[in-house]
N, C-alpha and C positions, 0 to 999 in steps of 0.2 A: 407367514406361517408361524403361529404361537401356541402350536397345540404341545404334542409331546416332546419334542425338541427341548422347548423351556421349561421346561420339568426337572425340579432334582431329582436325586436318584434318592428312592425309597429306602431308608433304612431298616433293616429287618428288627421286628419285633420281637419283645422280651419274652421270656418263659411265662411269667404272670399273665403279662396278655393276651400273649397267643394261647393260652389251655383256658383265658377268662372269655376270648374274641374281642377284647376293648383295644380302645385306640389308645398305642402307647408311642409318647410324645419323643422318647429316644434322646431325653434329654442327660447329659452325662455329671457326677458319676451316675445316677439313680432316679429314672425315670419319676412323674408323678405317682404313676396307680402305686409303684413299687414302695416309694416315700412315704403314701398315706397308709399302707399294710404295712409298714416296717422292714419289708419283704426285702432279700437279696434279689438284686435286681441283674440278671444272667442271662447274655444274650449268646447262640447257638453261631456257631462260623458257618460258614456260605457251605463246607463241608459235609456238614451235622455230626462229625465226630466226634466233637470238642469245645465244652462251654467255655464261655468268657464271661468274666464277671467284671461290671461296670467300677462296683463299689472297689 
């Protein structure tokens, strides 16, 4: 059995990517897409009340 078991768990996606729908890499401090814009790269808590910023 190798299906979802061996699955990491999904990191939720940034502000840029989620309003752009691109794949973001979640890589820390500051994603790609976020790097190549310049962009603060702000990801949303499991909550959605309260931003967290990478950088």
């Amino acid at each position: 059995m190798s299906g979802a078991a061996d699955r990491l768990p999904r990191l939720p996606a940034c502000q840029l990517c989620y309003q752009k729908k691109i794949q973001c890499d979640s890589t820390r401090p500051t994603c790609t897409p976020c790097s190549k814009t310049g962009s603060e790269c702000v990801v949303l808590n499991s909550g959605g009340d309260r931003a967290i910023s990478r950088a």
